[in-house]
C-alpha positions as CSV (number, residue, x, y, z in Angstrom):
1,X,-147.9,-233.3,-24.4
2,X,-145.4,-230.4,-24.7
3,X,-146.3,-227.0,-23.1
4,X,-144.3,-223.1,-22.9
5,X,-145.2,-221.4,-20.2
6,X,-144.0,-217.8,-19.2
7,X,-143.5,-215.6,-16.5
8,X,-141.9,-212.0,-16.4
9,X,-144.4,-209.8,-17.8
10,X,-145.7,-206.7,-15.9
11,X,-145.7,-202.7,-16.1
12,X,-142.6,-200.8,-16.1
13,X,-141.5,-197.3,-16.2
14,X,-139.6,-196.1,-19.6
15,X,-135.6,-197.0,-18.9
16,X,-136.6,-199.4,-16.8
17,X,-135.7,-203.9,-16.7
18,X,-138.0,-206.9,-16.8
19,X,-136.8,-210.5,-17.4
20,X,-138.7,-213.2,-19.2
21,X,-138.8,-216.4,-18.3
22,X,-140.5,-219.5,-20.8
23,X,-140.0,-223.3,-19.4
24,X,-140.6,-226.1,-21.6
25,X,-142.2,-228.7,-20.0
26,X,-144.1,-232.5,-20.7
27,X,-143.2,-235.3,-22.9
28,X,-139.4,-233.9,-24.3
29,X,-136.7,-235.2,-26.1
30,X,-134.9,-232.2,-27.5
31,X,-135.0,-229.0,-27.5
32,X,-133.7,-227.2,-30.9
33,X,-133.5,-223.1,-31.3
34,X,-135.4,-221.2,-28.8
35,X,-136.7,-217.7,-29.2
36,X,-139.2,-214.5,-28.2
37,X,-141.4,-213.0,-30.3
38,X,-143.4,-210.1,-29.8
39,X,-146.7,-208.5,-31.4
40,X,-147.8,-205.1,-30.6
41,X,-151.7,-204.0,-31.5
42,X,-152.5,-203.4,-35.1
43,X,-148.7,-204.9,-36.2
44,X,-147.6,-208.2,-37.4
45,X,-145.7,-210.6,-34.8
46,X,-142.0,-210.2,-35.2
47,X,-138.8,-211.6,-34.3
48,X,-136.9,-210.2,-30.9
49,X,-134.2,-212.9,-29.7
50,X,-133.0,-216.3,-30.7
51,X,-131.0,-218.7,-29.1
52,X,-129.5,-222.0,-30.4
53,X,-128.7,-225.3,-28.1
54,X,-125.3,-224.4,-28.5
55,X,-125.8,-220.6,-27.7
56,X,-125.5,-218.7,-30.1
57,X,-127.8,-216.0,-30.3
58,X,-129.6,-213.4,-33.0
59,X,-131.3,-210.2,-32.1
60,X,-133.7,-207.6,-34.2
61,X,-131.8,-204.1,-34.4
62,X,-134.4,-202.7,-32.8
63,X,-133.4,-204.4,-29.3
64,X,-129.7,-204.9,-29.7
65,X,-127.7,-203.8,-26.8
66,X,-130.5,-203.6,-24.5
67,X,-132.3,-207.4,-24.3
68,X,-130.3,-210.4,-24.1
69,X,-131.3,-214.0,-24.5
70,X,-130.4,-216.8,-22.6
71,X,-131.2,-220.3,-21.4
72,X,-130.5,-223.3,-19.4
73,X,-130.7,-226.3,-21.2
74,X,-130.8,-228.5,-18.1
75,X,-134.0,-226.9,-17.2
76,X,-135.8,-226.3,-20.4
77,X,-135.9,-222.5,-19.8
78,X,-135.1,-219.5,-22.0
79,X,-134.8,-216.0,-20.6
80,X,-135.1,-212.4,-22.4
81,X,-133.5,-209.8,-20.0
82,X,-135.1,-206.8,-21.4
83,X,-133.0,-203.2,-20.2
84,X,-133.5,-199.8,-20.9
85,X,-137.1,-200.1,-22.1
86,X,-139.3,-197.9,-24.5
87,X,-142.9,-197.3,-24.8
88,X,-142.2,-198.8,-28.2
89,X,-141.1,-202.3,-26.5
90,X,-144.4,-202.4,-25.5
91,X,-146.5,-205.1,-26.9
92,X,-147.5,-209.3,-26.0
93,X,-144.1,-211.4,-26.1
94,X,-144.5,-214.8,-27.2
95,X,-142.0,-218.0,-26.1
96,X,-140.9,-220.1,-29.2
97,X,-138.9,-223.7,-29.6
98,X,-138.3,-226.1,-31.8
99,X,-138.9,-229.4,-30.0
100,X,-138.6,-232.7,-30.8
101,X,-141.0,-234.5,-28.1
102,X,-140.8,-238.4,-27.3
103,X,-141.4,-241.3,-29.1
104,X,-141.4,-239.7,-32.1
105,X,-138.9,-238.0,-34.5
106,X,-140.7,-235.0,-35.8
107,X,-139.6,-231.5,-34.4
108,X,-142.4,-229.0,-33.9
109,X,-142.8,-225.5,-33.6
110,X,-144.4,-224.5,-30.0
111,X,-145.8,-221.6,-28.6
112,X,-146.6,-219.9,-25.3
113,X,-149.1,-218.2,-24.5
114,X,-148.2,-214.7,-24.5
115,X,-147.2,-212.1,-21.8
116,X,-148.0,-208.5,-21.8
117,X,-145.1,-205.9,-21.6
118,X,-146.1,-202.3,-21.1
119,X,-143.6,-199.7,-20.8
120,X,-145.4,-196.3,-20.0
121,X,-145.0,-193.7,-17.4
């Protein structure tokens, strides 16, 4: 079984940094593209950051120059450093990969469960 879990979330003041942190963990194989997501009340989830094995990465204008998206492939982890933060950044950011687990040659889309951002003063 194949499981995201993330850490970083919290309450910061407007301007201020938080880092994300998802690990992939269980039965694994691969790991394809990696990515955040993020969903704010009464909006649709949306695209923040993606990251390919090989590193490259994509952004939504609306965070370019202030998050950047990184991982470690040896330890199945993808970070988001998140800088100069707006209230409008606030919302529930979501871990995503595209993972190919054991014993099997299907890749499939996973999730984490979520961590709440809030950027208010």
């Amino acid at each position: 079984q194949v499981q995201l879990v993330e850490s970083g979330g919290g309450l910061v003041q407007p301007g201020g940094s938080l880092r994300l942190s998802c690990a992939a963990s269980g039965s694994i194989f691969s790991i394809n593209a990696m990515g955040w997501y993020r969903q704010a009340p009464g909006k649709q989830r949306e695209l923040v950051a993606a990251i390919t094995t090989g590193g490259s990465t994509a952004y939504a204008d609306s965070v370019k120059g202030r998050f950047t998206i990184s991982r470690d492939n040896a330890k199945n982890t993808v970070y988001l450093q998140m800088n100069s933060l707006k209230p409008e950044d606030t919302a529930v950011y979501y871990c995503n990969a595209a993972i190919r687990p054991r014993f099997t040659s299907a890749v499939n889309n996973y999730w984490g469960q979520g961590t709440q951002v809030t950027v208010s003063s």
